[in-house]
VMD Tcl script that builds the backbone (N, CA, C; Angstrom):
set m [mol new atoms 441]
animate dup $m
set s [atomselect $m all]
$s set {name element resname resid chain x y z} {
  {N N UNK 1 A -21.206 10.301 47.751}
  {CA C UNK 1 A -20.733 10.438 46.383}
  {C C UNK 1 A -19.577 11.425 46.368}
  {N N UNK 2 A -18.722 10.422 45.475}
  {CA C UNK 2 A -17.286 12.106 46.303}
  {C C UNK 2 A -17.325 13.033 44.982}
  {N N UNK 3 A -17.136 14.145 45.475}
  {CA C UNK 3 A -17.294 15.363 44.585}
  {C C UNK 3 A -15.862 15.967 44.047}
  {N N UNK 4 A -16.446 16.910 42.820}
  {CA C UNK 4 A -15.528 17.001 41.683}
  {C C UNK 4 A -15.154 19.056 42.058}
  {N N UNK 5 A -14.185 19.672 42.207}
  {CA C UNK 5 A -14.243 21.086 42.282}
  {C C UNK 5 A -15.093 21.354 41.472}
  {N N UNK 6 A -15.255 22.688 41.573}
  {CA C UNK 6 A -16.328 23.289 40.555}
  {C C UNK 6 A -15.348 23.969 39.967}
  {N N UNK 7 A -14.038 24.631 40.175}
  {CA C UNK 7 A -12.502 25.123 39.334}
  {C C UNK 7 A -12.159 24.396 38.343}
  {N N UNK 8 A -12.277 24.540 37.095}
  {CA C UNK 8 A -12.306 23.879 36.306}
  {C C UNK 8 A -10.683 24.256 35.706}
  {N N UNK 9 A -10.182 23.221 35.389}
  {CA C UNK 9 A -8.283 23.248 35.468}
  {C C UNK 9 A -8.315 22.787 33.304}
  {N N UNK 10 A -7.026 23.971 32.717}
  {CA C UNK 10 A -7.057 23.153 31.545}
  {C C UNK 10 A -7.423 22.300 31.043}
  {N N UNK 11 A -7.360 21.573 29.804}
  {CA C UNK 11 A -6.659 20.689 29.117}
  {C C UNK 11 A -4.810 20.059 28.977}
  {N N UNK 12 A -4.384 21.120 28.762}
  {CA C UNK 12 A -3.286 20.806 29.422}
  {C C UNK 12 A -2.860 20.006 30.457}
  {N N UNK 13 A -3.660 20.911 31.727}
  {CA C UNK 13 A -2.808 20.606 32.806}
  {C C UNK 13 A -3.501 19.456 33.712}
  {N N UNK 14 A -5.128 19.246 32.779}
  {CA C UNK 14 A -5.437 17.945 32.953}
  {C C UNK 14 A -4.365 16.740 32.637}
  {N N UNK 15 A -3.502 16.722 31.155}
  {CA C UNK 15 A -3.322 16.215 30.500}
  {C C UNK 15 A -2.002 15.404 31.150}
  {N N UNK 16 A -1.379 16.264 31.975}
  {CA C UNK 16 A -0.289 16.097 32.396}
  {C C UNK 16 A -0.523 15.283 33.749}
  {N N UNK 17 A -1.547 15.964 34.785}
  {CA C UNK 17 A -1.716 15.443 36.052}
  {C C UNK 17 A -2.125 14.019 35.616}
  {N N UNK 18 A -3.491 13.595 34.763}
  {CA C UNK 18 A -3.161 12.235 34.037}
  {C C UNK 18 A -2.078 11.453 34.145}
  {N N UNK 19 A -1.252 11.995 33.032}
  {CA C UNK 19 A -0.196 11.216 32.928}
  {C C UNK 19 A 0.935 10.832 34.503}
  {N N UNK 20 A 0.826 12.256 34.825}
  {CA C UNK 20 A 1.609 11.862 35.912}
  {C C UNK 20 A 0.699 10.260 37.022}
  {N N UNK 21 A -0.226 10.474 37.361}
  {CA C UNK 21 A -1.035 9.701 37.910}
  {C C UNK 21 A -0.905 8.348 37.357}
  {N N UNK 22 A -0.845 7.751 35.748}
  {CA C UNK 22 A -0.904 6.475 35.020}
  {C C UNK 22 A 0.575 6.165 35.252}
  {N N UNK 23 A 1.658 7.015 35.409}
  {CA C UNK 23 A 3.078 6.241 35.439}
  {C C UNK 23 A 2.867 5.940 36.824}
  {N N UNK 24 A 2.655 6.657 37.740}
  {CA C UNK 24 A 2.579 6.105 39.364}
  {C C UNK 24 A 2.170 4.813 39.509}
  {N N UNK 25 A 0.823 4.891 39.051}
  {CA C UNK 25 A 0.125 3.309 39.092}
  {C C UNK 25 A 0.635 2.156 38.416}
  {N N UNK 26 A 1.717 2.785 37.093}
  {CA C UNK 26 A 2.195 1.541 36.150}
  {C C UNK 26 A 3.517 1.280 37.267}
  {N N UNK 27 A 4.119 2.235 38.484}
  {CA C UNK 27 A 5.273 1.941 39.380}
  {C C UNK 27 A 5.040 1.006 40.251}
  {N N UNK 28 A 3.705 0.939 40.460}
  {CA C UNK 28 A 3.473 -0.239 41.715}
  {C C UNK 28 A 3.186 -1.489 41.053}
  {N N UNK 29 A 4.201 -2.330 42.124}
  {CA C UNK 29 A 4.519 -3.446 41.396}
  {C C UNK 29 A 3.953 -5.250 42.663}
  {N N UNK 30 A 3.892 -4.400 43.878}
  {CA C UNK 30 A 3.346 -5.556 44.919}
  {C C UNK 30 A 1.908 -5.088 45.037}
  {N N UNK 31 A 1.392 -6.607 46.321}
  {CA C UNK 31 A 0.113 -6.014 46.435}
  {C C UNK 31 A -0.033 -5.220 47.902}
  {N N UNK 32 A 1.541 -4.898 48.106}
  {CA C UNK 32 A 1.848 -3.757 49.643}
  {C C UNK 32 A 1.641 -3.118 48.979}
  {N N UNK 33 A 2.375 -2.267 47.742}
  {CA C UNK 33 A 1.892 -1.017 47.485}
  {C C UNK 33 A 0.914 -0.370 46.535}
  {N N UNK 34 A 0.239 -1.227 46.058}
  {CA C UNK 34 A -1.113 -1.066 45.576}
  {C C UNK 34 A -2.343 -0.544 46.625}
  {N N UNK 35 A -2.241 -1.619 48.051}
  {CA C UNK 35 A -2.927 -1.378 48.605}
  {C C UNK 35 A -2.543 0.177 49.243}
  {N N UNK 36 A -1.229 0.658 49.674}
  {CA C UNK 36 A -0.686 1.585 49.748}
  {C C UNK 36 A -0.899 2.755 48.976}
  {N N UNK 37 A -0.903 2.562 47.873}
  {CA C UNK 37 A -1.304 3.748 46.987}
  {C C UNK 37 A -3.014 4.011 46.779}
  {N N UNK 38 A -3.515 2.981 46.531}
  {CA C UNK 38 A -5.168 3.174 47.109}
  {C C UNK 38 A -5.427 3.655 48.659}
  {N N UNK 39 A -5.428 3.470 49.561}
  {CA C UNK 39 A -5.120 4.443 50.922}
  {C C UNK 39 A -4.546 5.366 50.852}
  {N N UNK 40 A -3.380 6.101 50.094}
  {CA C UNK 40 A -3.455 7.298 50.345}
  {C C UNK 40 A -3.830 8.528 49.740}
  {N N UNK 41 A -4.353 7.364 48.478}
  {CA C UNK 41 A -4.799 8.620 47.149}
  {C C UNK 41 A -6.597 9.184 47.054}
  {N N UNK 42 A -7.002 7.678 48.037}
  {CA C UNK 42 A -8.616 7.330 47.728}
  {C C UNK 42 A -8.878 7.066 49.123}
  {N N UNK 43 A -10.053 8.285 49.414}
  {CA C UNK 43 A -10.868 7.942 50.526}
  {C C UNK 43 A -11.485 6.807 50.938}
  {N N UNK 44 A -11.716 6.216 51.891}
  {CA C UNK 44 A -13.074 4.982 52.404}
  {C C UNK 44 A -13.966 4.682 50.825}
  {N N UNK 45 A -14.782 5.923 50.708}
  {CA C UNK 45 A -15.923 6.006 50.013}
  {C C UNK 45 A -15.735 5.723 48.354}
  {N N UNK 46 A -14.559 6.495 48.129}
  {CA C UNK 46 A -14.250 6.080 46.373}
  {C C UNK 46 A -13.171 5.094 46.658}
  {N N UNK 47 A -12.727 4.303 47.610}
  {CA C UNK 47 A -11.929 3.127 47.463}
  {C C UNK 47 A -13.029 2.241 47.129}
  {N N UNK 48 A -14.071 2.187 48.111}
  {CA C UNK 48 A -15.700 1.079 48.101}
  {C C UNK 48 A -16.187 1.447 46.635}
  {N N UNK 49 A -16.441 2.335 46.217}
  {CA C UNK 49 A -17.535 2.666 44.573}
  {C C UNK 49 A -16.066 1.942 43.905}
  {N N UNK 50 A -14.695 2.028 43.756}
  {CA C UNK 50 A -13.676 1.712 42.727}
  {C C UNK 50 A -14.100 0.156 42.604}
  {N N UNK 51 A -14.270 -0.342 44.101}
  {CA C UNK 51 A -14.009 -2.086 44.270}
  {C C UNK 51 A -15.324 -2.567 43.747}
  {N N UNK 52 A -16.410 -1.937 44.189}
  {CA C UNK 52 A -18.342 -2.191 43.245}
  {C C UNK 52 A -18.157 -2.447 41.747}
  {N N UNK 53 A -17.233 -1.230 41.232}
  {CA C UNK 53 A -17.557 -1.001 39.683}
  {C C UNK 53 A -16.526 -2.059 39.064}
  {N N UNK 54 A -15.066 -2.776 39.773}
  {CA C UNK 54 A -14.700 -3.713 39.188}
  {C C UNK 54 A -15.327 -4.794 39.653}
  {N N UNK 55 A -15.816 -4.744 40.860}
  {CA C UNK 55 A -17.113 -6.241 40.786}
  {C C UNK 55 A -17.707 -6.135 40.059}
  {N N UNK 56 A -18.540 -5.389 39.644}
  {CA C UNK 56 A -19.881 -5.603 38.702}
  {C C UNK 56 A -19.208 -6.033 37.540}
  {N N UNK 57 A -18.077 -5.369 36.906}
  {CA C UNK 57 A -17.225 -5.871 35.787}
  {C C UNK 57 A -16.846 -7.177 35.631}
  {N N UNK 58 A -16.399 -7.512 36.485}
  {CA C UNK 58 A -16.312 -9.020 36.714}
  {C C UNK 58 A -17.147 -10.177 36.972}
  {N N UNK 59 A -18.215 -9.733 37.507}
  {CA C UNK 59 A -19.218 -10.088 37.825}
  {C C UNK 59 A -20.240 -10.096 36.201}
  {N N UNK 60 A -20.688 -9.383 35.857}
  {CA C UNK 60 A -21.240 -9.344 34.393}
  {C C UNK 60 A -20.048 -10.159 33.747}
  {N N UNK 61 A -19.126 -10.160 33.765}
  {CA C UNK 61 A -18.163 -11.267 32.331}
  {C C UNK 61 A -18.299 -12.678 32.530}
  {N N UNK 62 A -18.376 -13.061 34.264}
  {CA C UNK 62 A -18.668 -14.007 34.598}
  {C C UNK 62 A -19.876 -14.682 33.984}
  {N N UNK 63 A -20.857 -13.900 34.038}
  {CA C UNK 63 A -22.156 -14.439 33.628}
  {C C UNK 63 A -23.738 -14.269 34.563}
  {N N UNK 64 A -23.213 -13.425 35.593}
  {CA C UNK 64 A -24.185 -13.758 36.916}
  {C C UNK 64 A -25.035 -12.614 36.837}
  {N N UNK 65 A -26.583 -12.742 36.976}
  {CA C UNK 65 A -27.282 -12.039 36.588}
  {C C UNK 65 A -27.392 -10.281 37.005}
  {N N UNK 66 A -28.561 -9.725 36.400}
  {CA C UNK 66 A -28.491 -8.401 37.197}
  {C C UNK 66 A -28.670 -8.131 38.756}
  {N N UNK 67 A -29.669 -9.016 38.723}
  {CA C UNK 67 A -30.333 -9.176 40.172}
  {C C UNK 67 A -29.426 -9.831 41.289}
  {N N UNK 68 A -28.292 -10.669 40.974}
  {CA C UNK 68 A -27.559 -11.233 41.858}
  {C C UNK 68 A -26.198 -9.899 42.016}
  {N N UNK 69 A -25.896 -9.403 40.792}
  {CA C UNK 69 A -24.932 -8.505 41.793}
  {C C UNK 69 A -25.805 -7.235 42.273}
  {N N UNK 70 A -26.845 -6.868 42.283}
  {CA C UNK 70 A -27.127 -5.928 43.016}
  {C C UNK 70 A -27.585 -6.110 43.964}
  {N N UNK 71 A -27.853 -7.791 44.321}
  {CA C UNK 71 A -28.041 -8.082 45.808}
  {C C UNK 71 A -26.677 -7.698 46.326}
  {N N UNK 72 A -25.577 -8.765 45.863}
  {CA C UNK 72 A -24.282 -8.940 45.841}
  {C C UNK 72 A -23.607 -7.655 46.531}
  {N N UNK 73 A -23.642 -6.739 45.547}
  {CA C UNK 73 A -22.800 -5.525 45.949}
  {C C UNK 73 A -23.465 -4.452 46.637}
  {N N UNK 74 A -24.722 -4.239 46.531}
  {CA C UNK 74 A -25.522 -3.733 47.390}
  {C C UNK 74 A -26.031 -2.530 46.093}
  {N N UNK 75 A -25.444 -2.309 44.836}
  {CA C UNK 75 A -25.726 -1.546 43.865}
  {C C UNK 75 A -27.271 -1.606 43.133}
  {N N UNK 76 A -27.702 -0.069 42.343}
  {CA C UNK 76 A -28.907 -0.374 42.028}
  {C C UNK 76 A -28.647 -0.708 40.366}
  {N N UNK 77 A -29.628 -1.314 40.065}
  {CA C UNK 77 A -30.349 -1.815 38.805}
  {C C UNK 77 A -29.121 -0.655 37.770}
  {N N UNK 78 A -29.911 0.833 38.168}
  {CA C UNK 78 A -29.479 1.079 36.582}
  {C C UNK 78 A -27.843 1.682 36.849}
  {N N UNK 79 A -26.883 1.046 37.990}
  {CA C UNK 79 A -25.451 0.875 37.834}
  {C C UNK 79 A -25.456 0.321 37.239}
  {N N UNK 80 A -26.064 -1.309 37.212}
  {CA C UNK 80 A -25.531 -2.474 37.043}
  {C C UNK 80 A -25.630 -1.832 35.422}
  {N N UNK 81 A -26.686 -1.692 34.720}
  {CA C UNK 81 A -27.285 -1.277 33.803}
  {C C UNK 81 A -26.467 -0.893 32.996}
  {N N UNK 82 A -25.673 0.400 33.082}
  {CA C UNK 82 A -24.605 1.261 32.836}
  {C C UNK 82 A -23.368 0.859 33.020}
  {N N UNK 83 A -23.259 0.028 33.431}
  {CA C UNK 83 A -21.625 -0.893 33.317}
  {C C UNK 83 A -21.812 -1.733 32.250}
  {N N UNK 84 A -23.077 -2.425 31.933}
  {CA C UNK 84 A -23.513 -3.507 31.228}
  {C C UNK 84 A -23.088 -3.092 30.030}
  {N N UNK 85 A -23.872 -1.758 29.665}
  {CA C UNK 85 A -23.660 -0.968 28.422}
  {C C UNK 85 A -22.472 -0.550 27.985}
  {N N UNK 86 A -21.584 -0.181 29.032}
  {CA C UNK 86 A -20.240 0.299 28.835}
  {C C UNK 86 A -19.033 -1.189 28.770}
  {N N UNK 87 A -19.696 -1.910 29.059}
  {CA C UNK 87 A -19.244 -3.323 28.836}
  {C C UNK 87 A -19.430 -3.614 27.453}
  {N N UNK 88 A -20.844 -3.693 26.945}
  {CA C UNK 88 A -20.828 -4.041 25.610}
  {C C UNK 88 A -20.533 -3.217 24.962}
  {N N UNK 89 A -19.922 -1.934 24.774}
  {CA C UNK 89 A -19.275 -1.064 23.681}
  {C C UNK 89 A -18.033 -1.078 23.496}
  {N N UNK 90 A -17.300 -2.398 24.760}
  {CA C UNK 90 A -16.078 -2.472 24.937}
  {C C UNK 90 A -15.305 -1.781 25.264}
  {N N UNK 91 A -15.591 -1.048 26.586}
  {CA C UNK 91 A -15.145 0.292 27.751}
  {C C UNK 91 A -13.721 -0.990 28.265}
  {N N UNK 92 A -14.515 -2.216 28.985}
  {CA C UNK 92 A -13.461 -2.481 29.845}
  {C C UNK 92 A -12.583 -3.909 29.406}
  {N N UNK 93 A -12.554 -3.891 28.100}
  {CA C UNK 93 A -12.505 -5.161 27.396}
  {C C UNK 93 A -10.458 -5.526 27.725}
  {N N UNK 94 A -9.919 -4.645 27.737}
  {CA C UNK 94 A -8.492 -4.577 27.813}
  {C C UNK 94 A -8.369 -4.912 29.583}
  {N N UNK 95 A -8.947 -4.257 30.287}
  {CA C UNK 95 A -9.635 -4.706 32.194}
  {C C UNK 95 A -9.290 -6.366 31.973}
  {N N UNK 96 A -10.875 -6.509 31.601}
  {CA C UNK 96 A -10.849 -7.964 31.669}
  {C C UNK 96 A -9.666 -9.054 31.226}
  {N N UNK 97 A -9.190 -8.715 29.867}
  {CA C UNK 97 A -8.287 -9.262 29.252}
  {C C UNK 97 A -7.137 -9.549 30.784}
  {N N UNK 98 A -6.670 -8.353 31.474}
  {CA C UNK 98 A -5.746 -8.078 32.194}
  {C C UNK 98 A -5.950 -8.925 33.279}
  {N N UNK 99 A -7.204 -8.808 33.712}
  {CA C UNK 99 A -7.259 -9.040 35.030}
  {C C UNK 99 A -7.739 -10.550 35.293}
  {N N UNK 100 A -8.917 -11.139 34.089}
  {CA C UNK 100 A -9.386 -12.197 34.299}
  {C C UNK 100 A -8.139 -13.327 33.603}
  {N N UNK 101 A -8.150 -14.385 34.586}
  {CA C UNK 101 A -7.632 -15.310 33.081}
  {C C UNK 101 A -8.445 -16.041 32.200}
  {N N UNK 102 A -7.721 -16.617 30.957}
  {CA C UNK 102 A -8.788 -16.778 29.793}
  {C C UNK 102 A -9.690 -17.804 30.232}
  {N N UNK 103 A -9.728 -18.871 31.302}
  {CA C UNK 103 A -10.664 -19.373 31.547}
  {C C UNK 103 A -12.077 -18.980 32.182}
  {N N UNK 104 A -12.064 -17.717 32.787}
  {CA C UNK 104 A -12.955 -17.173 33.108}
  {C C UNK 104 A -13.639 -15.925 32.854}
  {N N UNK 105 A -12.942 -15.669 31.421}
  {CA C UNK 105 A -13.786 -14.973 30.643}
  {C C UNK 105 A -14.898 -15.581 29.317}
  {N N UNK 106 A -15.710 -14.842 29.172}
  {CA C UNK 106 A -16.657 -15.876 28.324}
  {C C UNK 106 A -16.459 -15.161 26.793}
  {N N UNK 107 A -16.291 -16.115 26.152}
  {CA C UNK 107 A -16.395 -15.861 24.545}
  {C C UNK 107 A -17.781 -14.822 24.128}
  {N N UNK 108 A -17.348 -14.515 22.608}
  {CA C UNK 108 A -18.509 -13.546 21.923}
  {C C UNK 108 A -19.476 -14.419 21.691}
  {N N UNK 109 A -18.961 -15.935 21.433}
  {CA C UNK 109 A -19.775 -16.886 20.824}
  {C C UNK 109 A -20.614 -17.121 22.406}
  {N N UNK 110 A -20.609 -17.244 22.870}
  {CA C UNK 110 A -20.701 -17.286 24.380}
  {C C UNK 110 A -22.087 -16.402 24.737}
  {N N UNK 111 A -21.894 -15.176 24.527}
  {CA C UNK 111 A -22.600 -13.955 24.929}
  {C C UNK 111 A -23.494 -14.372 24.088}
  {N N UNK 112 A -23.623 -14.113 22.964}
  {CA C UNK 112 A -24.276 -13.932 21.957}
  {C C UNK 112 A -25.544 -15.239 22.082}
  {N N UNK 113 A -25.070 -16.200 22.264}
  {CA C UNK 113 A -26.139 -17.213 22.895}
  {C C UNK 113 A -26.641 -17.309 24.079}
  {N N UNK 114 A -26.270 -16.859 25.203}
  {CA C UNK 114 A -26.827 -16.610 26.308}
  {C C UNK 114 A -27.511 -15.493 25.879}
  {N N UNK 115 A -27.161 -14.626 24.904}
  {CA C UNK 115 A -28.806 -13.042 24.723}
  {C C UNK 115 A -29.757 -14.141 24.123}
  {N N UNK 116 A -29.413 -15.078 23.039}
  {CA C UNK 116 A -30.560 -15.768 22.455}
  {C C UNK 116 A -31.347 -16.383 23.414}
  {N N UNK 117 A -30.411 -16.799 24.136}
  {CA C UNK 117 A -31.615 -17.966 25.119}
  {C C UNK 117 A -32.493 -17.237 26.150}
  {N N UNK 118 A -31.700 -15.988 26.805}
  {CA C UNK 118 A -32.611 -15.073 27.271}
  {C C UNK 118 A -33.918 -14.030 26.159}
  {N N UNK 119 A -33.463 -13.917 25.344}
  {CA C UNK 119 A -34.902 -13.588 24.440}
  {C C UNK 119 A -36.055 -14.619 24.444}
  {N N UNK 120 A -35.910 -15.798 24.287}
  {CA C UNK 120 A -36.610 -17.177 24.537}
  {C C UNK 120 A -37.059 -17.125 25.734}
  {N N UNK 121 A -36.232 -17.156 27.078}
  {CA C UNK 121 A -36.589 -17.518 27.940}
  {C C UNK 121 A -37.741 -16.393 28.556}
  {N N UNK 122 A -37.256 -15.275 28.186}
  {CA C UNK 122 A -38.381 -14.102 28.818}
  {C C UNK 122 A -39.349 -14.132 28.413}
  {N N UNK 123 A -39.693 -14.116 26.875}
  {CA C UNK 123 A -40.415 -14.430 26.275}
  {C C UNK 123 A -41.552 -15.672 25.974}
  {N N UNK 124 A -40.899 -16.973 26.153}
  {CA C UNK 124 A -41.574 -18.070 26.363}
  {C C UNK 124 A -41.127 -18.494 24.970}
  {N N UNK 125 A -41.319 -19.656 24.251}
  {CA C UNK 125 A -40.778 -20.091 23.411}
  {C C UNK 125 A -42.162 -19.574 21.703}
  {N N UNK 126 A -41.801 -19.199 21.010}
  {CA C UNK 126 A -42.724 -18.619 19.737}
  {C C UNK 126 A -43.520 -19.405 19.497}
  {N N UNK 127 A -44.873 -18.696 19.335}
  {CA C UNK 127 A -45.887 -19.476 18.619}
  {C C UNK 127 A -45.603 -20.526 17.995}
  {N N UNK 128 A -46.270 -21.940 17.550}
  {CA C UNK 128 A -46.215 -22.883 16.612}
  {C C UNK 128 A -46.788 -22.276 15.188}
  {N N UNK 129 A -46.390 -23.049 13.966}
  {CA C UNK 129 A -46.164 -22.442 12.711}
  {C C UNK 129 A -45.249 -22.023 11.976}
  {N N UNK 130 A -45.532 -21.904 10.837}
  {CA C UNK 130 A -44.517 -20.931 9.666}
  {C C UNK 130 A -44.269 -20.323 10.642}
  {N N UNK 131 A -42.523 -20.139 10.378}
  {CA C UNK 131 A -42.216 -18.694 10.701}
  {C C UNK 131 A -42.270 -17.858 12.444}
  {N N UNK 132 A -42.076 -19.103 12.899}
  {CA C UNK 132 A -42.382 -19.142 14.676}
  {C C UNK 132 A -41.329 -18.373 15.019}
  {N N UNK 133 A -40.257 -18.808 14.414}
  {CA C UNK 133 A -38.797 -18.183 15.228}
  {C C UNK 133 A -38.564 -16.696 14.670}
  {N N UNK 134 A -39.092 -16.123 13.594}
  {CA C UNK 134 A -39.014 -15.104 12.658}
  {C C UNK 134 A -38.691 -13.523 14.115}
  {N N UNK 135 A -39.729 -14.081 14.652}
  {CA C UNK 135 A -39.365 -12.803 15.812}
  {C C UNK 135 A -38.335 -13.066 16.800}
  {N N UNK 136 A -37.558 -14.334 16.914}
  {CA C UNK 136 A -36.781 -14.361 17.489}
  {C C UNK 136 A -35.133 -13.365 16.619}
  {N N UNK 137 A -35.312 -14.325 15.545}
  {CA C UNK 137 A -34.341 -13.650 14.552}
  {C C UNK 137 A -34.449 -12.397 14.425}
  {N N UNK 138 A -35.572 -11.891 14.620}
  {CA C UNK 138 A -35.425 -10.137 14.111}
  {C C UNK 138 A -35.176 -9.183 15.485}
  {N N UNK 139 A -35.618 -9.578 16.586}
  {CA C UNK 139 A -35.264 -9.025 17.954}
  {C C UNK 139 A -33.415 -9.389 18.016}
  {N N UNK 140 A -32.945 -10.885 17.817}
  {CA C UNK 140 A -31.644 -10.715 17.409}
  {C C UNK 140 A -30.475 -9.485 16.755}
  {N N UNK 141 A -31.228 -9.186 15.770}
  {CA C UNK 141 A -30.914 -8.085 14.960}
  {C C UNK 141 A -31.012 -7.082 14.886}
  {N N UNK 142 A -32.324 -6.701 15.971}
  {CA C UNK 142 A -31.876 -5.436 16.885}
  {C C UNK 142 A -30.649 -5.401 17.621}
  {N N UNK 143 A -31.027 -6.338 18.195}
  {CA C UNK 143 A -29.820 -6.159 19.491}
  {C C UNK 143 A -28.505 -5.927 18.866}
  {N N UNK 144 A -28.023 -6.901 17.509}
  {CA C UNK 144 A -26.904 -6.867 17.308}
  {C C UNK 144 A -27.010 -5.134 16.078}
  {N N UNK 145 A -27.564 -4.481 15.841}
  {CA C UNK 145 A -27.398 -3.313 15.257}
  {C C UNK 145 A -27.059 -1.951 16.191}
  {N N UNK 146 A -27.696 -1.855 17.959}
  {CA C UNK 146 A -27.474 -1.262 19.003}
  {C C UNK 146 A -25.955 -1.707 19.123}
  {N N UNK 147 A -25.398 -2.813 18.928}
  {CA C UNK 147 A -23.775 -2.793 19.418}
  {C C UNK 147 A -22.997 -2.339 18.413}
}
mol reanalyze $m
mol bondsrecalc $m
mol representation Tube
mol addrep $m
C-alpha cells in the first residue's frame, strides 16, 4: 500500500502542486507518453492499484458482477463495494463518459432494472396475493432514497 508523508504541506501549496500535476497529464497526448509519464511518476505498486480501480470502474458500468471482478482483478469484496458506491453518487461518471464509448455504457433506465430484477432474483419472486409486489416497490424506494 504506498504511503502518504506524515508532513502535512498547505492548502495552498497543495493547490498548486495539483494543478501543476492536471496540466502535465492534460500535455500528454500519445499512448508513448502516457505510458511514459505513468513510469516515471508511479511506482510498480500504485501503477497496478491505478489500473484495478479503473477496471473495477469499467467493469461495474459494464454490468459484470461483484464476484467476477474480484476473481478478475484479484480485489476484495468491500473494494469492489466502495467503487460501487462511489460509482453510484457519480464520483466517476465524467471517467466513463470519457473513456467508454456510448455503446458500452449502460443507461439509468438500464441500472435501475437490473437493481429490480436483482431484488427479485435474490429474493425469489413475492408471495401470491393482494399486494405481492408491495415489498418489491418499497425496497425499490429505499434504494432509490440512499442515491
Amino acid at each position: 500500500m504506498p504511503q502518504v508523508s506524515s508532513k502535512k504541506v498547505s492548502r495552498e501549496v497543495l493547490k498548486k502542486i495539483s494543478t501543476l500535476l492536471i496540466e502535465q497529464l492534460a500535455r500528454v497526448k500519445t499512448n508513448v507518453g502516457a505510458q511514459s509519464f505513468l513510469h516515471e511518476f508511479f511506482t510498480p505498486t500504485e501503477q497496478i492499484m491505478l489500473a484495478k480501480r479503473f477496471a473495477a470502474i469499467v467493469m461495474l458500468e459494464q454490468g459484470y458482477s461483484y464476484q467476477r471482478i474480484q476473481h478478475t482483478l484479484g480485489i476484495s469484496s468491500s473494494t469492489v463495494a466502495r467503487i460501487w458506491r462511489q460509482k453510484q453518487s457519480g464520483a466517476f461518471d465524467e471517467l466513463i463518459r470519457q473513456c467508454l464509448p456510448r455503446s458500452e455504457r449502460r443507461s439509468k433506465t438500464t441500472r435501475e432494472l437490473e437493481s429490480a430484477l436483482e431484488v427479485i432474483l435474490r429474493g425469489g419472486l413475492p408471495p401470491q396475493g393482494s399486494g405481492r409486489w408491495r415489498y418489491v416497490f418499497r425496497h425499490d424506494a429505499k434504494v432509490s432514497r440512499r442515491k
